[in-house]
PDB file of N, CA, C and O in Angstrom, chain B, residues numbered from 101:
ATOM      1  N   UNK B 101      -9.568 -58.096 156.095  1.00  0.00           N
ATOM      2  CA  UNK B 101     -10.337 -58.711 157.141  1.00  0.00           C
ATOM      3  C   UNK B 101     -10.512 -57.759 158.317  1.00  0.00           C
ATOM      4  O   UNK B 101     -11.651 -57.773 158.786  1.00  0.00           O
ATOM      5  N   UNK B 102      -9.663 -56.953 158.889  1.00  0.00           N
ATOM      6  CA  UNK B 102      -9.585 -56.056 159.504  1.00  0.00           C
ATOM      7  C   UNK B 102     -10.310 -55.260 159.633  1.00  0.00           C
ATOM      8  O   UNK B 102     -10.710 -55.004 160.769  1.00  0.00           O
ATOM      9  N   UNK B 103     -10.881 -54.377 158.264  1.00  0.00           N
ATOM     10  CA  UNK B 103     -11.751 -53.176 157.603  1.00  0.00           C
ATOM     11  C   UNK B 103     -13.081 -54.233 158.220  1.00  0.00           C
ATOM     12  O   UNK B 103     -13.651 -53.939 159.270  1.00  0.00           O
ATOM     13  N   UNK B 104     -13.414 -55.318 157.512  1.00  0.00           N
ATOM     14  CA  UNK B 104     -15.269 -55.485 158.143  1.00  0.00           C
ATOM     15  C   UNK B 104     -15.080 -55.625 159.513  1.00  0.00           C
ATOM     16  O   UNK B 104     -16.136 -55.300 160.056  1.00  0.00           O
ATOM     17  N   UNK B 105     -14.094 -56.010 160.485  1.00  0.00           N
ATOM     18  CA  UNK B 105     -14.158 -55.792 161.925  1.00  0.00           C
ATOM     19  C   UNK B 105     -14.580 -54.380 162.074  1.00  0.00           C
ATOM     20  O   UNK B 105     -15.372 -54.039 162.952  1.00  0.00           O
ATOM     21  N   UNK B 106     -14.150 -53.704 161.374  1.00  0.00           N
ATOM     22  CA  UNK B 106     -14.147 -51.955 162.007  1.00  0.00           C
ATOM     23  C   UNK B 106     -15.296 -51.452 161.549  1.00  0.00           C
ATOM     24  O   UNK B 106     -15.871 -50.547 162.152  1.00  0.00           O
ATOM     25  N   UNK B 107     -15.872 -52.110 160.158  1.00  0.00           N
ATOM     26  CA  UNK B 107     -17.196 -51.851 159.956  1.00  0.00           C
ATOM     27  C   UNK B 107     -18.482 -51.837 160.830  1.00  0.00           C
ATOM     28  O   UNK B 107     -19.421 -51.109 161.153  1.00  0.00           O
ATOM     29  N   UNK B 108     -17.811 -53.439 161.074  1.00  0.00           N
ATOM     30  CA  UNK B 108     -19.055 -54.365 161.938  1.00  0.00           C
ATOM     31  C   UNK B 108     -18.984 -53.208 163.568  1.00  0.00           C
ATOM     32  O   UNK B 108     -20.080 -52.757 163.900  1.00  0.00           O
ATOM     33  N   UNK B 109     -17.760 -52.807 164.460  1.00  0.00           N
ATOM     34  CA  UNK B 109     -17.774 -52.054 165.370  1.00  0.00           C
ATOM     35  C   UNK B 109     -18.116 -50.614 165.096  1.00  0.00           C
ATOM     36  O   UNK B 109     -18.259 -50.017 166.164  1.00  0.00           O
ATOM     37  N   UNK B 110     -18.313 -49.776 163.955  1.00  0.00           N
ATOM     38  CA  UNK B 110     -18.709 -48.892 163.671  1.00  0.00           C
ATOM     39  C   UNK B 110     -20.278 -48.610 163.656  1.00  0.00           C
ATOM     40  O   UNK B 110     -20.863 -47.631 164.119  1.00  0.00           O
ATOM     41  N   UNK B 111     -20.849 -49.813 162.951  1.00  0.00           N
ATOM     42  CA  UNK B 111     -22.015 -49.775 163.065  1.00  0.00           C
ATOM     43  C   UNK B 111     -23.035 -50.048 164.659  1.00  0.00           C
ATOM     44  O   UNK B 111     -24.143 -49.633 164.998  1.00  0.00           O
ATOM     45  N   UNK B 112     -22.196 -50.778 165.213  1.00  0.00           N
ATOM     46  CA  UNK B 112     -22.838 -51.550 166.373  1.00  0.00           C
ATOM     47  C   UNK B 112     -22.453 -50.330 167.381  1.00  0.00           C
ATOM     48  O   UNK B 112     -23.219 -50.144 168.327  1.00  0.00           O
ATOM     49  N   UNK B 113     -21.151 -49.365 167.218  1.00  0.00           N
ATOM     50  CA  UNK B 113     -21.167 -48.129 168.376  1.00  0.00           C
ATOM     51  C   UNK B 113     -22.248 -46.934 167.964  1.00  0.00           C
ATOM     52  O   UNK B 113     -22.415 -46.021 168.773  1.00  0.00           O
ATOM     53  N   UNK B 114     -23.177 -46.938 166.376  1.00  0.00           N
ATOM     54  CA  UNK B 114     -23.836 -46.238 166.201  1.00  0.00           C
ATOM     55  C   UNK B 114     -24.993 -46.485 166.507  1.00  0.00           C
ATOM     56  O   UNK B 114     -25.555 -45.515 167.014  1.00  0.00           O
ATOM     57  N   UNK B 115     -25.838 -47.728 166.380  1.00  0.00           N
ATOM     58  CA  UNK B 115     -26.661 -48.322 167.041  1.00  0.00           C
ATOM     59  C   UNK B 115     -26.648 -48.241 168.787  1.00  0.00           C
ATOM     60  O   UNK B 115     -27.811 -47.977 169.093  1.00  0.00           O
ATOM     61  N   UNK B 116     -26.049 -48.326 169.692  1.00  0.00           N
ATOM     62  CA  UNK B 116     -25.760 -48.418 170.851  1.00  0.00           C
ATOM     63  C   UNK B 116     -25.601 -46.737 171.415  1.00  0.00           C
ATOM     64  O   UNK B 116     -25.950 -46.310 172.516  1.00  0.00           O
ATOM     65  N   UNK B 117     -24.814 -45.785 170.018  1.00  0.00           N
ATOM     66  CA  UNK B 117     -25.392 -44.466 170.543  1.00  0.00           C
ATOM     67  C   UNK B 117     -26.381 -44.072 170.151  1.00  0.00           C
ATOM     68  O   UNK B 117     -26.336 -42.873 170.429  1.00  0.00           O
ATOM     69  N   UNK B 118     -27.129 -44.232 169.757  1.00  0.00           N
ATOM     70  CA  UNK B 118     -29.016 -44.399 169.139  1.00  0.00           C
ATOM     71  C   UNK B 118     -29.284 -44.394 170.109  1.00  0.00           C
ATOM     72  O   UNK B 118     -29.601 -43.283 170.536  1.00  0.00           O
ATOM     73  N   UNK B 119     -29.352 -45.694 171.206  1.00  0.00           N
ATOM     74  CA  UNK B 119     -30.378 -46.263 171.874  1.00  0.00           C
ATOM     75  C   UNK B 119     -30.009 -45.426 173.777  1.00  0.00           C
ATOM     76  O   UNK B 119     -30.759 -45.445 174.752  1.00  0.00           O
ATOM     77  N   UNK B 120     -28.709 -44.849 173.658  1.00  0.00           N
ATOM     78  CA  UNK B 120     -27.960 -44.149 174.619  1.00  0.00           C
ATOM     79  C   UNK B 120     -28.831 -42.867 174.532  1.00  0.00           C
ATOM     80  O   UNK B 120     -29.479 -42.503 175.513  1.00  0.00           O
ATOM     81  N   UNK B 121     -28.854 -41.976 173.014  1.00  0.00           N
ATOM     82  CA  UNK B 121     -29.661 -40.936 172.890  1.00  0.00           C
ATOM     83  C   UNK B 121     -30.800 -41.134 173.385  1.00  0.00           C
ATOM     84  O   UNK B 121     -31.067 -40.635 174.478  1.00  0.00           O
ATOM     85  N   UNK B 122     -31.981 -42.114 172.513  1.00  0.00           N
ATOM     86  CA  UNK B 122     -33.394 -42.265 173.243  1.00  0.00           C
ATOM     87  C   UNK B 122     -33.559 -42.460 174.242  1.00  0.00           C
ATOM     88  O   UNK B 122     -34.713 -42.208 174.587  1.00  0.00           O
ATOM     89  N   UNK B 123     -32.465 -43.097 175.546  1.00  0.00           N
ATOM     90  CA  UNK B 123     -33.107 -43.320 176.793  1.00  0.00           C
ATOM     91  C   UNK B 123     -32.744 -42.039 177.414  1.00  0.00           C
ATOM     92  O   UNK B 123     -33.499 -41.593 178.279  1.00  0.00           O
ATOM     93  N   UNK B 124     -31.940 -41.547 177.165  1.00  0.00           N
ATOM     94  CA  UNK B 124     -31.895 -40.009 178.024  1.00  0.00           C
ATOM     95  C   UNK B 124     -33.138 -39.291 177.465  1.00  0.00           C
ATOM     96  O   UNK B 124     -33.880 -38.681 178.234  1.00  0.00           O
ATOM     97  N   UNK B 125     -33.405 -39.357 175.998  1.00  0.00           N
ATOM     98  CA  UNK B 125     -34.803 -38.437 175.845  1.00  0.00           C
ATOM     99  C   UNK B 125     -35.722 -39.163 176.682  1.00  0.00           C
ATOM    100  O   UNK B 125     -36.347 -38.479 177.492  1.00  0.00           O
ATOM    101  N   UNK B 126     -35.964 -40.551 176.659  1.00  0.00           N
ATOM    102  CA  UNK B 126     -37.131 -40.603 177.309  1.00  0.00           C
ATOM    103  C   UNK B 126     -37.010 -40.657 178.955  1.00  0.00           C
ATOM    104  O   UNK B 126     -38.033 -40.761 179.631  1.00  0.00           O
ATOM    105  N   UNK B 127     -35.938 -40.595 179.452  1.00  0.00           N
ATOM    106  CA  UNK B 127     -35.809 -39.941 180.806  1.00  0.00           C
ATOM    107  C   UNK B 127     -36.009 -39.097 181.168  1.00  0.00           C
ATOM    108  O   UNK B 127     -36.705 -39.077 182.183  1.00  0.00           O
ATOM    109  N   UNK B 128     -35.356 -37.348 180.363  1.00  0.00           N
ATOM    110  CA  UNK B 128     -35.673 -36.357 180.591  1.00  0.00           C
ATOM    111  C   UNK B 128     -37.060 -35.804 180.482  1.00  0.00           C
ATOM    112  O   UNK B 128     -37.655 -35.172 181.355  1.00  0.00           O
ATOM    113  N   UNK B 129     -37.567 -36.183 179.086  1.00  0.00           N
ATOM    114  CA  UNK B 129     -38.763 -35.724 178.603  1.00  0.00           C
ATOM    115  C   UNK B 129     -40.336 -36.751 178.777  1.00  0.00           C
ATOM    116  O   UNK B 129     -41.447 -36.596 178.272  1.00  0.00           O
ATOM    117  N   UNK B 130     -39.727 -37.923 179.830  1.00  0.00           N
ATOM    118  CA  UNK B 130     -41.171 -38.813 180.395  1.00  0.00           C
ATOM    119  C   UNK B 130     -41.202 -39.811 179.620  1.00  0.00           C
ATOM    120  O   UNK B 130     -40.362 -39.775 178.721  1.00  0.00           O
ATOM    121  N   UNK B 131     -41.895 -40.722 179.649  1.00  0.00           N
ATOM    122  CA  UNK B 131     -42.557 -42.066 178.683  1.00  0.00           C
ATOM    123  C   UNK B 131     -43.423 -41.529 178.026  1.00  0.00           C
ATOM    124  O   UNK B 131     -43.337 -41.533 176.798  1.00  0.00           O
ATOM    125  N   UNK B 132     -44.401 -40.973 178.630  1.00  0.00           N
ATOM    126  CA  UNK B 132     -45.704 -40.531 178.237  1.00  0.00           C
ATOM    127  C   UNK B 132     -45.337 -39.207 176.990  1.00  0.00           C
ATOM    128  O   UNK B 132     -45.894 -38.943 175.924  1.00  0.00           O
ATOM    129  N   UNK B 133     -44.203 -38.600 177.669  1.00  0.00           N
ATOM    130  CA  UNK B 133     -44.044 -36.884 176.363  1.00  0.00           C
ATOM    131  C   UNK B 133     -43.718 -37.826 175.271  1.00  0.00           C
ATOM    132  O   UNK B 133     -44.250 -37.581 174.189  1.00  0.00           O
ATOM    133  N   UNK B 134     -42.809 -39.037 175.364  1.00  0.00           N
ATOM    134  CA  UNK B 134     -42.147 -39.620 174.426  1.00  0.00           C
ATOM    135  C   UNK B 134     -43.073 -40.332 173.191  1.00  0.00           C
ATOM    136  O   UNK B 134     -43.115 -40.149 171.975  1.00  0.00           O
ATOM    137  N   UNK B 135     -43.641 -41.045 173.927  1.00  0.00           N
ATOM    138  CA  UNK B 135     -44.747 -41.589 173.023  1.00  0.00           C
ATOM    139  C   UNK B 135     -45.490 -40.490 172.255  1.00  0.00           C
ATOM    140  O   UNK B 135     -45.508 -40.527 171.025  1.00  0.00           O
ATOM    141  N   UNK B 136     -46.309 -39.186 173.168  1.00  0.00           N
ATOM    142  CA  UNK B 136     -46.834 -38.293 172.593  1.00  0.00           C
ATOM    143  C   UNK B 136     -45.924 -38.324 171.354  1.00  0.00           C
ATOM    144  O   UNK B 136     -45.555 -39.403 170.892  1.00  0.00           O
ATOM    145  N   UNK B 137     -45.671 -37.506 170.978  1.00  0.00           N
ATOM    146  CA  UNK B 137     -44.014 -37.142 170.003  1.00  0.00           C
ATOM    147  C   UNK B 137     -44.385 -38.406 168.716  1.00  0.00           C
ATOM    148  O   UNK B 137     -45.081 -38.216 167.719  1.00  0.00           O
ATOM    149  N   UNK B 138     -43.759 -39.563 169.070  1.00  0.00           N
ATOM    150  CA  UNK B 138     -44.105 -40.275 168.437  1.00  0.00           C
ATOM    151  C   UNK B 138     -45.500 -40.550 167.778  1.00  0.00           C
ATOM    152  O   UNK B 138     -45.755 -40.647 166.578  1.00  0.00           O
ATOM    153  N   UNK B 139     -46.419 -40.662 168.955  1.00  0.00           N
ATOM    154  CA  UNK B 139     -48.048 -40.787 167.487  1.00  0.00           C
ATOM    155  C   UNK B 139     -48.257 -39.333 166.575  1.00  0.00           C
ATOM    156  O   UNK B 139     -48.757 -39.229 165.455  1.00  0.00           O
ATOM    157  N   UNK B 140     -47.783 -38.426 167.317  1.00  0.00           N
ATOM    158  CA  UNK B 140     -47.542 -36.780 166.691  1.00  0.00           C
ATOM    159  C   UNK B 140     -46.652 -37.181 165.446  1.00  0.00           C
ATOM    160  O   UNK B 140     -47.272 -36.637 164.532  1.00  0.00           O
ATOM    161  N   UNK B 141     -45.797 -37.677 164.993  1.00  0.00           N
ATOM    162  CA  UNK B 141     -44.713 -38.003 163.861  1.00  0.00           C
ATOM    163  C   UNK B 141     -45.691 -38.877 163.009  1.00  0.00           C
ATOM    164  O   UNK B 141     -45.877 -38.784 161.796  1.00  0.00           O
ATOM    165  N   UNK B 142     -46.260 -39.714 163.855  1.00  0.00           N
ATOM    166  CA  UNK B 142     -47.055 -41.340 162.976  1.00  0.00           C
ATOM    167  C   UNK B 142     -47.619 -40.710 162.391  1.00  0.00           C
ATOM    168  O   UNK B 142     -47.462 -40.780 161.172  1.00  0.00           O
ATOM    169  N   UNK B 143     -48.873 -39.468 163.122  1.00  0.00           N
ATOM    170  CA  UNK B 143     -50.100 -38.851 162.581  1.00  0.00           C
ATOM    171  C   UNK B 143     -50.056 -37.992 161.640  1.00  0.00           C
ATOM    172  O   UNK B 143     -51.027 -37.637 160.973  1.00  0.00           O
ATOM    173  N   UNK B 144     -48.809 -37.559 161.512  1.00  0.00           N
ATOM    174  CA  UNK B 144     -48.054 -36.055 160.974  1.00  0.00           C
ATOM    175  C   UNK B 144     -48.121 -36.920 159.440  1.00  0.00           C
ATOM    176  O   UNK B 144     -48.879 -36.661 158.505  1.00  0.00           O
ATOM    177  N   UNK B 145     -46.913 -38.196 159.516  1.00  0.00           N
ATOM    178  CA  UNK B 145     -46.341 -38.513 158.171  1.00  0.00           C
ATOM    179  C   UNK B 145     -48.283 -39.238 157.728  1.00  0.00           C
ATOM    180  O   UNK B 145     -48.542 -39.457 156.544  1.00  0.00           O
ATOM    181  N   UNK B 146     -48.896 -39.385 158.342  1.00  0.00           N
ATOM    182  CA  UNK B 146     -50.125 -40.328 157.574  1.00  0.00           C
ATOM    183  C   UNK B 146     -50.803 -39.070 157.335  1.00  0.00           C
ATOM    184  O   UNK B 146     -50.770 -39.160 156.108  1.00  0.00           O
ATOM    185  N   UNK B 147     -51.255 -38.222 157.494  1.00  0.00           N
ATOM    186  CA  UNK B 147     -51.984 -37.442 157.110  1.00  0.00           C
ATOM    187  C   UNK B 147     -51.455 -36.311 155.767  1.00  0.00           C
ATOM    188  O   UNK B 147     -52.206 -35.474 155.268  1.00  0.00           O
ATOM    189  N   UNK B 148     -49.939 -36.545 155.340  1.00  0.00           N
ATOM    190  CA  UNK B 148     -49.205 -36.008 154.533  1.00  0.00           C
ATOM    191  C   UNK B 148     -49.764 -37.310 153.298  1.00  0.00           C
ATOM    192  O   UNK B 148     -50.455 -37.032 152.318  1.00  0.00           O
ATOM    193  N   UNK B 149     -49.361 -38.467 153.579  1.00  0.00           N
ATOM    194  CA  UNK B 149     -49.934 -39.432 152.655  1.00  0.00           C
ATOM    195  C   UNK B 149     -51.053 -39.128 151.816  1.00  0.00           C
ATOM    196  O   UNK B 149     -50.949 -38.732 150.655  1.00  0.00           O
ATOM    197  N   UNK B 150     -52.421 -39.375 152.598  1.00  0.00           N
ATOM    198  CA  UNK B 150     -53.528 -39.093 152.619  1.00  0.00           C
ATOM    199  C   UNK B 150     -53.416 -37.770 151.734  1.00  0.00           C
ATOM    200  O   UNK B 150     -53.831 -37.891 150.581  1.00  0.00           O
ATOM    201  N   UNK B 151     -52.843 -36.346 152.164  1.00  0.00           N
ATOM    202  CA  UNK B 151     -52.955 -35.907 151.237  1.00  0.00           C
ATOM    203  C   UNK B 151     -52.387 -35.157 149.772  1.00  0.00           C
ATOM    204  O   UNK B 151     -52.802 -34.243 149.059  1.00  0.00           O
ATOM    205  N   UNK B 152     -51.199 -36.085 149.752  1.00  0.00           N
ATOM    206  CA  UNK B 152     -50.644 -35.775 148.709  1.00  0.00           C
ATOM    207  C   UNK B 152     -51.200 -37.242 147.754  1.00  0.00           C
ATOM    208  O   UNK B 152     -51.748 -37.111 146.659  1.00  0.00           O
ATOM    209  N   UNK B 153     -50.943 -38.590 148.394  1.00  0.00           N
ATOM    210  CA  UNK B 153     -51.036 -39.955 147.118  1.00  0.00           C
ATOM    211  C   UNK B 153     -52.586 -39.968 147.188  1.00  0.00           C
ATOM    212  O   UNK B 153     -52.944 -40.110 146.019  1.00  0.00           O
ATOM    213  N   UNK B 154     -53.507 -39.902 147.858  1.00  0.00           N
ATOM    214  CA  UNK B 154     -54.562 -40.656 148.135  1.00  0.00           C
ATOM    215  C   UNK B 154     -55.734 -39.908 146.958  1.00  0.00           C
ATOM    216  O   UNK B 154     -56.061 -40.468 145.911  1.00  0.00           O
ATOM    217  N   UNK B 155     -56.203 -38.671 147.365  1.00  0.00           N
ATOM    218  CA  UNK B 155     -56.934 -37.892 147.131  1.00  0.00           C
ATOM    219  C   UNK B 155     -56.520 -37.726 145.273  1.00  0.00           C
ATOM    220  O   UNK B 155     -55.742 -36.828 144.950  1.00  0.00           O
ATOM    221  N   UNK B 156     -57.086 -38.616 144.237  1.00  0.00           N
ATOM    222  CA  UNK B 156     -56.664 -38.783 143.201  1.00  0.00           C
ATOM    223  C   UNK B 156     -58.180 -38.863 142.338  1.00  0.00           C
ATOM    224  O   UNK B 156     -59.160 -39.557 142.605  1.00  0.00           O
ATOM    225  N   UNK B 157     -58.005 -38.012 141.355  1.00  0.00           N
ATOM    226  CA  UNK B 157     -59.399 -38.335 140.860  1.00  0.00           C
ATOM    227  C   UNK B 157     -59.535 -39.650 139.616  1.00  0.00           C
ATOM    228  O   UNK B 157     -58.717 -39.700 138.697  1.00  0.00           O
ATOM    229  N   UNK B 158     -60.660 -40.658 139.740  1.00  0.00           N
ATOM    230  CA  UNK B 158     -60.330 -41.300 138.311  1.00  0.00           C
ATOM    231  C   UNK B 158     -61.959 -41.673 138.172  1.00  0.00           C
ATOM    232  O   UNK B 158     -62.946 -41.086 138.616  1.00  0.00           O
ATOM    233  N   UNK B 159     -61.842 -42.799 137.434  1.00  0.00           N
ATOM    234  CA  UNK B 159     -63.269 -43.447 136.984  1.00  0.00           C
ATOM    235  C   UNK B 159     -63.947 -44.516 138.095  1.00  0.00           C
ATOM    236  O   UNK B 159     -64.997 -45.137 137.930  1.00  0.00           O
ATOM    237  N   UNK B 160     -63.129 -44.559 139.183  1.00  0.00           N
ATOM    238  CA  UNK B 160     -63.898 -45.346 140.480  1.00  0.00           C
ATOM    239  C   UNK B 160     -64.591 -44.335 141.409  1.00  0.00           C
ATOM    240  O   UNK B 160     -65.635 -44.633 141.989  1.00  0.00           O
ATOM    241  N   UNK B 161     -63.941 -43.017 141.556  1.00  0.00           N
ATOM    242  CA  UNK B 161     -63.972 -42.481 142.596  1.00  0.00           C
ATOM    243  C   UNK B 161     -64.413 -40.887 141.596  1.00  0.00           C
ATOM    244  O   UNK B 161     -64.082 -40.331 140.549  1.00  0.00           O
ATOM    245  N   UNK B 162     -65.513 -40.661 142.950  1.00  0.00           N
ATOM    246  CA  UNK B 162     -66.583 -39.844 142.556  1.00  0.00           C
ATOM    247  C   UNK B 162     -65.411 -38.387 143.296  1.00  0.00           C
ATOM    248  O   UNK B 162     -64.593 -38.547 144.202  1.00  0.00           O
ATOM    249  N   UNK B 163     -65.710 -37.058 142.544  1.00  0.00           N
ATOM    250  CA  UNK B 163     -64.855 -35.914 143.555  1.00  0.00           C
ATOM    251  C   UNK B 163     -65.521 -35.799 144.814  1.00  0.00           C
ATOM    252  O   UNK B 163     -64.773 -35.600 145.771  1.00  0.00           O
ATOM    253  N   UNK B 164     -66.968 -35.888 145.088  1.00  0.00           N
ATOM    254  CA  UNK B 164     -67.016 -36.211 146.379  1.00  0.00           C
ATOM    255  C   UNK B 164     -65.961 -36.577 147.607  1.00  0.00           C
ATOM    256  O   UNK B 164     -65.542 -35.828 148.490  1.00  0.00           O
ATOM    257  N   UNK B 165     -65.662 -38.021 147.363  1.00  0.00           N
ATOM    258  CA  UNK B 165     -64.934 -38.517 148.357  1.00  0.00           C
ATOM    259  C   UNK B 165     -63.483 -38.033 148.158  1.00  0.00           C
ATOM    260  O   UNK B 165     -62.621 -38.612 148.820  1.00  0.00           O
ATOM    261  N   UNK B 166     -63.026 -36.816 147.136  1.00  0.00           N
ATOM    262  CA  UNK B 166     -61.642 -36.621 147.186  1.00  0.00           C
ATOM    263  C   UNK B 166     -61.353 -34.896 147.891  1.00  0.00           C
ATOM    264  O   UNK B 166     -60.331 -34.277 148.189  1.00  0.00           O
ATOM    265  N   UNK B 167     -62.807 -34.584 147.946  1.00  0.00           N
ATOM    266  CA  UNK B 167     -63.026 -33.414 148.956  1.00  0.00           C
ATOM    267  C   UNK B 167     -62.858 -34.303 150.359  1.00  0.00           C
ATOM    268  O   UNK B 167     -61.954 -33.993 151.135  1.00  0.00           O
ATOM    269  N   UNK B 168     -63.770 -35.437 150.674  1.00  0.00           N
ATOM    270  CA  UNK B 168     -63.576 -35.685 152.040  1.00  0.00           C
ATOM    271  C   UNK B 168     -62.711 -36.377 152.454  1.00  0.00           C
ATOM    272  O   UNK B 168     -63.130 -37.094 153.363  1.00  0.00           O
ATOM    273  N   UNK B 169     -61.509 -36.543 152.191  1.00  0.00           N
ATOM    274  CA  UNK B 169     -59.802 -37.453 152.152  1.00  0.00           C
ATOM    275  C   UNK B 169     -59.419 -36.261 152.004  1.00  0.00           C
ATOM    276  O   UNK B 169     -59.593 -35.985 153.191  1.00  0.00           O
ATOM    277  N   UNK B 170     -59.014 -35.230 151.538  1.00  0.00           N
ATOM    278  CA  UNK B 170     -58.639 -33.981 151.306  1.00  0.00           C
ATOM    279  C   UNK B 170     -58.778 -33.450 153.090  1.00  0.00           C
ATOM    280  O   UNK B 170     -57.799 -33.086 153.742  1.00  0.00           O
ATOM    281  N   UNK B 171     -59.959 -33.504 153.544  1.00  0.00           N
ATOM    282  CA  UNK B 171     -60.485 -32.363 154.983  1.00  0.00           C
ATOM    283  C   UNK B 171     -60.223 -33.664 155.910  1.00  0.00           C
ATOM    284  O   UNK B 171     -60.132 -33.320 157.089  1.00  0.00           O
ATOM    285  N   UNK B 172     -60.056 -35.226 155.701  1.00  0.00           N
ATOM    286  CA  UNK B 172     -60.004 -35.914 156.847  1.00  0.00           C
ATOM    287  C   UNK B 172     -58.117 -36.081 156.637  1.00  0.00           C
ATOM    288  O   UNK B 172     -57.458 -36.587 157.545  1.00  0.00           O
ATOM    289  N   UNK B 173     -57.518 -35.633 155.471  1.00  0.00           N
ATOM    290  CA  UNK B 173     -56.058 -35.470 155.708  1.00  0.00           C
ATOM    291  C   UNK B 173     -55.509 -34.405 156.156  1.00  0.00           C
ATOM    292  O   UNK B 173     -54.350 -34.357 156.568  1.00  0.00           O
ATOM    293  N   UNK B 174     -56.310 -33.445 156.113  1.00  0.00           N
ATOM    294  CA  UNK B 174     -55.871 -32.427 156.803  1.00  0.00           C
ATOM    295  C   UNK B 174     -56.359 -32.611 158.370  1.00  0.00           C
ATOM    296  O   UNK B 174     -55.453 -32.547 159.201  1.00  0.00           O
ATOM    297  N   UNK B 175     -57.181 -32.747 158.669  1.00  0.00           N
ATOM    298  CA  UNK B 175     -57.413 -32.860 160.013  1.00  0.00           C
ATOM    299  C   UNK B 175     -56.292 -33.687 160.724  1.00  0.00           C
ATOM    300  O   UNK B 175     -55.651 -33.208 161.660  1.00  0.00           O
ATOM    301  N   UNK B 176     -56.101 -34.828 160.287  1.00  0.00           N
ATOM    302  CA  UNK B 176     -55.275 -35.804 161.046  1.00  0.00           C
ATOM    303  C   UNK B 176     -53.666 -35.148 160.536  1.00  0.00           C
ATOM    304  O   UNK B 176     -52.749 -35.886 160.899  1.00  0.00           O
ATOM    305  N   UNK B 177     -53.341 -34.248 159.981  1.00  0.00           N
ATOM    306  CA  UNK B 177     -51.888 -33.681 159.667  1.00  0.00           C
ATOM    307  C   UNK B 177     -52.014 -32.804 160.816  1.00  0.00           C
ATOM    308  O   UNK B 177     -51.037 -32.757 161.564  1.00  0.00           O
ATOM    309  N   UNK B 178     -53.152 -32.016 161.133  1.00  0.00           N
ATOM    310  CA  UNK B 178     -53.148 -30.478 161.776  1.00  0.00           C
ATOM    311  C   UNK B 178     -52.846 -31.544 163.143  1.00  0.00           C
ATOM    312  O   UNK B 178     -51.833 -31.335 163.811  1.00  0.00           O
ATOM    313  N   UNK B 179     -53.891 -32.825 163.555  1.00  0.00           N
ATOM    314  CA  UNK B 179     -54.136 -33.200 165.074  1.00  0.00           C
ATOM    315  C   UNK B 179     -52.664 -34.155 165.118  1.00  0.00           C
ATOM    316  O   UNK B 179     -52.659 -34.927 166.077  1.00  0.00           O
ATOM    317  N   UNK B 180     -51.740 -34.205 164.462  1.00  0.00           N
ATOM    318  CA  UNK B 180     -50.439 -34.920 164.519  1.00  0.00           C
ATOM    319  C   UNK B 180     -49.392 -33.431 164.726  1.00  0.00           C
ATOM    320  O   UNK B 180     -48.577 -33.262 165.634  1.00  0.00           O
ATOM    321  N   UNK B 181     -49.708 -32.484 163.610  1.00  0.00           N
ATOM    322  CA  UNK B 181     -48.744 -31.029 164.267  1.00  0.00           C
ATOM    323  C   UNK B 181     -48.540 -30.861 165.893  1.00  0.00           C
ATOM    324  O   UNK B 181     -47.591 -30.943 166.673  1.00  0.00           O
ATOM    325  N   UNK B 182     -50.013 -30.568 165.980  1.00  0.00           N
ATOM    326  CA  UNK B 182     -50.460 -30.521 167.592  1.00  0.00           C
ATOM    327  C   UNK B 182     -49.576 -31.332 168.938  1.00  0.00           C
ATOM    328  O   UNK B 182     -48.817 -30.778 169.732  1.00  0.00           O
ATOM    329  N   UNK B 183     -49.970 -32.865 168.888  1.00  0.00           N
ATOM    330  CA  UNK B 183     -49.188 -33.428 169.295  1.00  0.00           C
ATOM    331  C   UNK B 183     -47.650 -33.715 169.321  1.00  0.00           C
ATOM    332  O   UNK B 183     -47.014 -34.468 170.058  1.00  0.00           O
ATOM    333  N   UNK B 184     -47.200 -32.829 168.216  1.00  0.00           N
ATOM    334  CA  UNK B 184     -45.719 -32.996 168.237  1.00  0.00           C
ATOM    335  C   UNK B 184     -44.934 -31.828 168.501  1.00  0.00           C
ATOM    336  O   UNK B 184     -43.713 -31.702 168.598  1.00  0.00           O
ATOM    337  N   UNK B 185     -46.348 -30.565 168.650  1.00  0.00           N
ATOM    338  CA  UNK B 185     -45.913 -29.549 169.265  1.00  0.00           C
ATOM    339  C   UNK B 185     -45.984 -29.119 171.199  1.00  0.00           C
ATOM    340  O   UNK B 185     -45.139 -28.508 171.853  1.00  0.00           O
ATOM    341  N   UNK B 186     -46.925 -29.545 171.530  1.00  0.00           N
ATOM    342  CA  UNK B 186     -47.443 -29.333 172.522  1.00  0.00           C
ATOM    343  C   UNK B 186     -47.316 -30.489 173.385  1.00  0.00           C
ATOM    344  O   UNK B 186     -47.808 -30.473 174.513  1.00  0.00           O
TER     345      UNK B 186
END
């Protein structure tokens, strides 16, 4: 009975240093850098999607549109780099 007490406080001091970490980042580094960062990560992992699962050739889909999912996944990977660099 002991052990899930120490579980249950193990988890809840890791959670609580989570949320200890993010508010100093978003103190030091602004609301606004913070968020940046974040749609930079959103844009980053969706445009990796896009072009590794999406861009698939079959009997619905003409290669046309797997050239243009191909250049609109790269665009939105490169404009998510950006933001998570700068």
């Amino acid at each position: 009975m002991l052990n899930k007490f120490i579980k249950s406080d193990l988890r809840d001091l890791i959670i609580l240093s989570i949320c200890i970490v993010l508010f100093f980042l978003i103190y030091k580094l602004g609301f606004l850098m913070f968020v940046k960062k974040i749609i930079g990560i959103i844009f980053l992992i969706f445009g990796l999607i896009i072009l590794i699962k999406f861009p698939q050739l079959g009997d619905y889909q003409p290669k046309k549109f797997s050239v243009l999912f191909i250049l609109i996944g790269i665009f939105i990977l490169l404009f998510g780099v950006y933001l998570l660099v700068f």
